[in-house]
LUMZA-769235 format. One record per residue (C-alpha): residue number from 1; x, y, z. Coordinates in Angstrom, 2 decimals. Last residue first. Example, Ala and Ser with C-alpha at 12.3 -4.5 7.8 and 13.67 -1.06 7.14 Angstrom:
! LUMZA-769235
@k: 2 px: 13.67 py: -1.06 pz: 7.14;
@k: 1 px: 12.30 py: -4.50 pz: 7.80;
END
This chain:
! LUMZA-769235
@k: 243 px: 20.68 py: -23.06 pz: -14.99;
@k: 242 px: 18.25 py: -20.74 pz: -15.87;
@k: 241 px: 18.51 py: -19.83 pz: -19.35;
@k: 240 px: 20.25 py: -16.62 pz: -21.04;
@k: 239 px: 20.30 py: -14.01 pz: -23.50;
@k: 238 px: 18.09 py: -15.35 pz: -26.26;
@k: 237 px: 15.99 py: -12.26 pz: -26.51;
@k: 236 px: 12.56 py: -13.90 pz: -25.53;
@k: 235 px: 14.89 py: -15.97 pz: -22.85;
@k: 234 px: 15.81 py: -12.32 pz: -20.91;
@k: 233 px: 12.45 py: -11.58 pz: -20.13;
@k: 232 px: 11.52 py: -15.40 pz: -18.99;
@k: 231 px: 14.83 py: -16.03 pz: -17.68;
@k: 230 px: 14.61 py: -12.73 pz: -15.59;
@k: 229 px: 10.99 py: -14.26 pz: -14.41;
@k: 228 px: 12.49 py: -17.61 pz: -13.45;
@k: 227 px: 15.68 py: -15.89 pz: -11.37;
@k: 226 px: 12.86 py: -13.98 pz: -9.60;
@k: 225 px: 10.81 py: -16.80 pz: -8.24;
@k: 224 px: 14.11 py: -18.82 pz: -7.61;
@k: 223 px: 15.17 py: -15.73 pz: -5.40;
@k: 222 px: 11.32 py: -15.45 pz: -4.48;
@k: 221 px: 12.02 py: -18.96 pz: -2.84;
@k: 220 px: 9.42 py: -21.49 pz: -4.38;
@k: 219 px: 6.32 py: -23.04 pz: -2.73;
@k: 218 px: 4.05 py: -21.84 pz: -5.20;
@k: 217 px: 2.39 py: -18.86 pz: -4.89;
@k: 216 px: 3.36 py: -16.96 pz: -8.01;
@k: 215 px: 2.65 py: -19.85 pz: -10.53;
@k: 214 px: -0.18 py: -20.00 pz: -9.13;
@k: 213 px: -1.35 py: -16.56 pz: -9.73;
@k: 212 px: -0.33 py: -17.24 pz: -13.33;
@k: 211 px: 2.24 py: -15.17 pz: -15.42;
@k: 210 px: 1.53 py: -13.16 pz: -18.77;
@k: 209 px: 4.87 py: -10.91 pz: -19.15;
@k: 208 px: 5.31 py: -7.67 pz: -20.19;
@k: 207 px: 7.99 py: -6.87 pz: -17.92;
@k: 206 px: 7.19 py: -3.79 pz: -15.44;
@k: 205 px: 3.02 py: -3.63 pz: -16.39;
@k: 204 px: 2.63 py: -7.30 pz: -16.20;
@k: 203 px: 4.78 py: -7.76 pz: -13.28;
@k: 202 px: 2.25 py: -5.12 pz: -11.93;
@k: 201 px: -0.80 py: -6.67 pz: -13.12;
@k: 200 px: 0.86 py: -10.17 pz: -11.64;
@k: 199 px: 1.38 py: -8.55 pz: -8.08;
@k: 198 px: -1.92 py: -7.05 pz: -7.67;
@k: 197 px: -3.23 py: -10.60 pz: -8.46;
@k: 196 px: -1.09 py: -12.44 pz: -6.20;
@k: 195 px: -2.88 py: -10.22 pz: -3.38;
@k: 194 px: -5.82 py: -12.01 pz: -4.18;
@k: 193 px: -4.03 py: -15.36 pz: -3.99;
@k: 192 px: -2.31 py: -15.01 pz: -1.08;
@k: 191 px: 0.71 py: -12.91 pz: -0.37;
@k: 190 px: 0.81 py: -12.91 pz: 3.53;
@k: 189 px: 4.61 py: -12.59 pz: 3.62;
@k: 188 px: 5.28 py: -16.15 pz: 4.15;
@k: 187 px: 3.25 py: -16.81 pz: 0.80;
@k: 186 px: 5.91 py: -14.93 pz: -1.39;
@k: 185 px: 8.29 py: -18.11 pz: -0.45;
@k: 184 px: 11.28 py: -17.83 pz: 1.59;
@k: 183 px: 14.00 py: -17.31 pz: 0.39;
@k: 182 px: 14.21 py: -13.87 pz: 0.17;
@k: 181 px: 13.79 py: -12.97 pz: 3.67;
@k: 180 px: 12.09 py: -9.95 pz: 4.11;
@k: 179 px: 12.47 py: -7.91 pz: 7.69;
@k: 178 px: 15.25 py: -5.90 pz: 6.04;
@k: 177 px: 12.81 py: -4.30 pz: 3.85;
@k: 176 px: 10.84 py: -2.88 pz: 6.22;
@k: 175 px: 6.59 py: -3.32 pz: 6.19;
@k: 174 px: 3.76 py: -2.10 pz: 5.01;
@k: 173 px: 2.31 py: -5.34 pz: 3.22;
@k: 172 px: 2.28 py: -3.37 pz: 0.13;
@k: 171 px: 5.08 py: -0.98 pz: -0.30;
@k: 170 px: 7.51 py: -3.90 pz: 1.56;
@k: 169 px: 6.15 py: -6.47 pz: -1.12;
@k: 168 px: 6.91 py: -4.03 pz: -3.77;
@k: 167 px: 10.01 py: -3.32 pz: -2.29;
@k: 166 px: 10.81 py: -7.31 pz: -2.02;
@k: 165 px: 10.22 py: -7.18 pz: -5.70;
@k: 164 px: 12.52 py: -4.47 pz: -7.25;
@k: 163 px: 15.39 py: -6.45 pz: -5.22;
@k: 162 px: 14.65 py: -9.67 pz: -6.25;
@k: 161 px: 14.40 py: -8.18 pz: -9.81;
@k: 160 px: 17.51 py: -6.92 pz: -9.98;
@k: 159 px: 19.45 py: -10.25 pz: -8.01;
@k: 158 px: 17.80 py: -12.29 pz: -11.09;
@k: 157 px: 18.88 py: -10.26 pz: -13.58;
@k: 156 px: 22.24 py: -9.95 pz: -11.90;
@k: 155 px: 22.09 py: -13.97 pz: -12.13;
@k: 154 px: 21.03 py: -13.98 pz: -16.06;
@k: 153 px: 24.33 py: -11.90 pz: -17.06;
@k: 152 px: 25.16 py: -8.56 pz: -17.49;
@k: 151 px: 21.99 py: -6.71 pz: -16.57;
@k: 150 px: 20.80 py: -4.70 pz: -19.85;
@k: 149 px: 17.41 py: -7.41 pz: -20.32;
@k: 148 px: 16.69 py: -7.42 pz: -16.83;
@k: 147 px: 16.67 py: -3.67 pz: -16.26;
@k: 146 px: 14.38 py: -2.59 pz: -19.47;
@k: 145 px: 12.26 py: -5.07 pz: -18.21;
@k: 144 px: 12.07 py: -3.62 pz: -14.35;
@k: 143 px: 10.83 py: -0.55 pz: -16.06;
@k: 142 px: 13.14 py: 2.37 pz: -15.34;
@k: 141 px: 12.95 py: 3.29 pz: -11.37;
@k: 140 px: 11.88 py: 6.30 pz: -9.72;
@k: 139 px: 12.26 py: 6.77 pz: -5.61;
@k: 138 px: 9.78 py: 7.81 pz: -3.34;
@k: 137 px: 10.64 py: 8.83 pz: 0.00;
@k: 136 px: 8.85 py: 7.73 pz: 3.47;
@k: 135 px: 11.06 py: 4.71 pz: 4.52;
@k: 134 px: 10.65 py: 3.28 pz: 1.19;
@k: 133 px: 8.26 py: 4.48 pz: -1.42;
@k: 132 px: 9.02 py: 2.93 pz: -4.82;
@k: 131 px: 8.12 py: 4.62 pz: -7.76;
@k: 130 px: 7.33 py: 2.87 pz: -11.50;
@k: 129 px: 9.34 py: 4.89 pz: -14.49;
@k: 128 px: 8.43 py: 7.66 pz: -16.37;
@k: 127 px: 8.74 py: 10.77 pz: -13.94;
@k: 126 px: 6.98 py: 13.51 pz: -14.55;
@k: 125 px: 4.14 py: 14.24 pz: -11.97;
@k: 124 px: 1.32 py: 13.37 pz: -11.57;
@k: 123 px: -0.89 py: 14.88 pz: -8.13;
@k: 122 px: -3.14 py: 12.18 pz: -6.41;
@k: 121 px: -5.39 py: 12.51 pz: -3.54;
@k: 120 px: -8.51 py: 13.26 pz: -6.39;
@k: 119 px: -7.63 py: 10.09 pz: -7.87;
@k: 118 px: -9.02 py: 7.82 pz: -4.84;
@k: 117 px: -12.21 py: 7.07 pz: -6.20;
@k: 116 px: -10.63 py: 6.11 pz: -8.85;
@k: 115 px: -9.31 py: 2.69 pz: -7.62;
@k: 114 px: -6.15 py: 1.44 pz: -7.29;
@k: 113 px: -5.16 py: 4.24 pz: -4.72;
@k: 112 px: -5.34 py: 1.18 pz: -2.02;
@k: 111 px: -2.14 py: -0.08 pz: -2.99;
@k: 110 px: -0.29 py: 2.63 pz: -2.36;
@k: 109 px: 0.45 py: 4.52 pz: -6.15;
@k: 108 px: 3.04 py: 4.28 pz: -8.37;
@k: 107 px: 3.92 py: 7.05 pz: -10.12;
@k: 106 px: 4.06 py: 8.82 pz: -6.79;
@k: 105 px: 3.19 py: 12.20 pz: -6.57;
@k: 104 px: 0.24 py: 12.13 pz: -3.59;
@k: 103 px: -1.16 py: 15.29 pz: -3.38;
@k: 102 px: -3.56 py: 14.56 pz: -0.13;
@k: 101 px: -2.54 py: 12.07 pz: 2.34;
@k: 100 px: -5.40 py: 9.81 pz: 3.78;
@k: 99 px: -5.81 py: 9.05 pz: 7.39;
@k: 98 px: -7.95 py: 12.00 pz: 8.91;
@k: 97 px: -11.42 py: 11.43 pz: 7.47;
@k: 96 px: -13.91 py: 13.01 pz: 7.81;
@k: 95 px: -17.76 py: 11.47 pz: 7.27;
@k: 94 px: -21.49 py: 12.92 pz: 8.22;
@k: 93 px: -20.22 py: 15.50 pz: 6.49;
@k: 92 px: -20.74 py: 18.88 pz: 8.11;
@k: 91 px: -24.53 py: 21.06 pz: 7.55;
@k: 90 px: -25.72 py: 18.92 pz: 11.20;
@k: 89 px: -22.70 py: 21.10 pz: 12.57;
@k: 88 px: -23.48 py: 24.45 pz: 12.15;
@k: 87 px: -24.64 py: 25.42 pz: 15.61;
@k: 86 px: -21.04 py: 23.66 pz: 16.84;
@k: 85 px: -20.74 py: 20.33 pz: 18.45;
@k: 84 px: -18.96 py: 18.73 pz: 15.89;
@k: 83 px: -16.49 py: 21.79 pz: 15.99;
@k: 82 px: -15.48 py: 20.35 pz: 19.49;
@k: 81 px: -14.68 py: 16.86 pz: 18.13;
@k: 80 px: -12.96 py: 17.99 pz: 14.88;
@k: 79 px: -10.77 py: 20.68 pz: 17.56;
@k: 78 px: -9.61 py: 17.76 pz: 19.86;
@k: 77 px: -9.26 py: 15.48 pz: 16.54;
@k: 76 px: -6.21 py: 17.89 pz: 15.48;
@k: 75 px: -5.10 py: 18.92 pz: 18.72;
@k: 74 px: -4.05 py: 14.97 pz: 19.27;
@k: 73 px: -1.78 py: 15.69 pz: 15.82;
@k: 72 px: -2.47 py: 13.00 pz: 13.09;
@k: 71 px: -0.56 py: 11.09 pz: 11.54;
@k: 70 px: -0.99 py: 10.10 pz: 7.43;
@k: 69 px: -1.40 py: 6.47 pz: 5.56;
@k: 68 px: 0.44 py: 5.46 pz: 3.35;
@k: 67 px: 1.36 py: 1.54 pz: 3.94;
@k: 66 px: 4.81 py: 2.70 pz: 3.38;
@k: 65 px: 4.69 py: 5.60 pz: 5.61;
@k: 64 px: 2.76 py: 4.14 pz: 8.31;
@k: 63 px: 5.18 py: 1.04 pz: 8.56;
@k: 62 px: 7.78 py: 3.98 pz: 8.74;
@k: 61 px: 6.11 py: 5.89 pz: 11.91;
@k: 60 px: 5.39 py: 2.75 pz: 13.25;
@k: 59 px: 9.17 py: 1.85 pz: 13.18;
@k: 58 px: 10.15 py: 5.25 pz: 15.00;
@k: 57 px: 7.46 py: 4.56 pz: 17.40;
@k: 56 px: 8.99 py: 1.39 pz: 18.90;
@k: 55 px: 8.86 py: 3.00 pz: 22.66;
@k: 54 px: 5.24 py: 3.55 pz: 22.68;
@k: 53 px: 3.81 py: 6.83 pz: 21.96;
@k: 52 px: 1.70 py: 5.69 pz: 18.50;
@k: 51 px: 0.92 py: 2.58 pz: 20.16;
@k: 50 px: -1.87 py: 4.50 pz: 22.28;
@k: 49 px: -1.65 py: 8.01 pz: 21.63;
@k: 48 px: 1.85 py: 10.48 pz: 21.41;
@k: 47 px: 0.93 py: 11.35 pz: 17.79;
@k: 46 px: -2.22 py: 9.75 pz: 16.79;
@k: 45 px: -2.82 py: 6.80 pz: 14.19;
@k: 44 px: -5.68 py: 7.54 pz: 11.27;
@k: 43 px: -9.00 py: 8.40 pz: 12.51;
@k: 42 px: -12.18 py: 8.04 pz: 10.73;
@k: 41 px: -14.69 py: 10.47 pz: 12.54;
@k: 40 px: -18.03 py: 9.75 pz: 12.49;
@k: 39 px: -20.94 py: 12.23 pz: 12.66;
@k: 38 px: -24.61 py: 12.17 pz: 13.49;
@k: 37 px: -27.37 py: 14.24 pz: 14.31;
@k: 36 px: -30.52 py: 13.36 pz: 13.49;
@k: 35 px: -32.80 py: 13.82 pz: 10.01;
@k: 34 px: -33.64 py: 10.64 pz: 8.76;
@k: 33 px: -31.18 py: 11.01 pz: 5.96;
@k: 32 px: -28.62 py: 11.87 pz: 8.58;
@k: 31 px: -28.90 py: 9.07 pz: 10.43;
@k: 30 px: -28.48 py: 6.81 pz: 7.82;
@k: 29 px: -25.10 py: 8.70 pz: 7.02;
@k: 28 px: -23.96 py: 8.27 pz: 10.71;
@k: 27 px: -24.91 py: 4.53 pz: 10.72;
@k: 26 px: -23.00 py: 3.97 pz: 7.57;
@k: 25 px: -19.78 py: 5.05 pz: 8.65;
@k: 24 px: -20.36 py: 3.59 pz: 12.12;
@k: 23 px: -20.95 py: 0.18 pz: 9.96;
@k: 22 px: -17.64 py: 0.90 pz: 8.39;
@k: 21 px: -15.69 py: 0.68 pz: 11.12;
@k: 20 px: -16.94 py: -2.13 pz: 12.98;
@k: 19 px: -16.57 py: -4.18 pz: 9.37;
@k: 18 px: -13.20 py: -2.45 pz: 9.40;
@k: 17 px: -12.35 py: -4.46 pz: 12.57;
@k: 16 px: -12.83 py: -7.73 pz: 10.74;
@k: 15 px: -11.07 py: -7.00 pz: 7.76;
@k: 14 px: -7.76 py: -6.44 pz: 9.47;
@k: 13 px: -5.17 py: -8.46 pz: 7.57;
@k: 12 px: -5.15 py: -6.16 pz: 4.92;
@k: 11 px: -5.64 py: -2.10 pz: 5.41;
@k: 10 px: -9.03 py: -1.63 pz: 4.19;
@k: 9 px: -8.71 py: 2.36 pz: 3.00;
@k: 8 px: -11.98 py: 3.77 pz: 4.22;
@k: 7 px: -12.50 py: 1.42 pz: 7.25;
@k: 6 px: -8.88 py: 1.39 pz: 8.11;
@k: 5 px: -9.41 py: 5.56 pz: 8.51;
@k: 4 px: -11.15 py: 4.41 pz: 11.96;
@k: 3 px: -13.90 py: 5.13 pz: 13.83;
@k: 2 px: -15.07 py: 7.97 pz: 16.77;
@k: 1 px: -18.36 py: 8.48 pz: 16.85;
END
């Protein structure tokens, strides 16, 4: 059966076909334990298949790399498919899985590396600082507080963590930068409340701060958003209020 990788990682927005997705998962391990042949595979995209060959593939290809998830080449499944076929084929998994990179170095991982049963795709390295992944490349940052509280006044603050914000939205809704307007509000990018979460433990990680969901997805610009947060770093040190 052929499935999808979305079923493994959940890409957001999508829940409904990784329901379909995960159901063949199960299926194929059910019938295994009764015995019967069964296998699913859990594609990622395809070079030169479907969207993947369209005339926007260049964008695809960097939606894919910020959302993290891996291409596959068509001779790739071709030879999965035949080898399911083989005398030793009921010994396979009744899973593979074609989506997922494998020694990830990030600091930061994709969103869906939150939980350890992920770890084994992930290699640390040395840097100290979050990562940002745009356009395919990571990139190390200091902590966003360390940032704030060196900027030369409150508004380069601000601008700093704007900009370390909209890549974190980019990294997790899997899209460019340029597309983000900043100001609009967080919540015309899809961040609801769960996804508010993510974003608090990682303010809280960057800056130290406590901030509620709400307070996140109120009906504020993320410039305003960000100026507030700079104030909040910078006001424990007395250097600045927003004005």
């Amino acid at each position: 059966m052929l499935s999808s990788g979305g079923g493994i990682i959940g890409y957001r927005g999508q829940a409904n076909y990784h329901v379909g997705n995960v159901y063949q998962d199960a299926l194929a391990h059910h019938r295994r334990t009764q015995g019967q042949a069964a296998l699913t595979i859990d594609m990622g995209p395809v070079l030169g298949v479907g969207w993947m060959a369209g005339e926007h593939v260049d964008i695809s290809m960097q939606n894919l790399q910020l959302a993290g998830s891996i291409p596959s080449h068509p001779s790739h499944l071709g030879a999965l498919i035949t080898a399911s076929f083989g005398p030793n084929a009921p010994s396979h998994p009744a899973n593979i899985t074609l989506a997922l990179p494998a020694n990830y170095s990030g600091d930061e991982p994709y969103y869906w590396m939150n939980t350890p049963r992920f770890s084994a795709l992930r290699v640390p390295d040395r840097n100290t600082g979050p990562a940002t992944v745009q356009n395919g490349r990571t990139d190390a940052h200091p902590p966003l507080r360390d940032e704030v509280a060196e900027a030369a006044n409150l508004q380069v603050a601000g601008r700093i963590t704007t900009t370390r914000l909209i890549e974190w939205v980019a990294r997790l809704m899997a899209m460019p930068l340029e597309d983000i307007d900043t100001e609009k509000p967080l919540t015309a990018y899809g961040v609801d409340s769960l996804v508010a979460v993510e974003l608090r433990n990682w303010l809280r990680r960057e800056t130290r701060l406590e901030l509620g969901v709400l307070d996140m997805i109120r009906n504020v610009s993320m410039t305003r958003l960000c100026l507030e947060v700079a104030e909040k770093v910078r006001g424990e040190d007395g250097k600045g209020k927003v004005e």
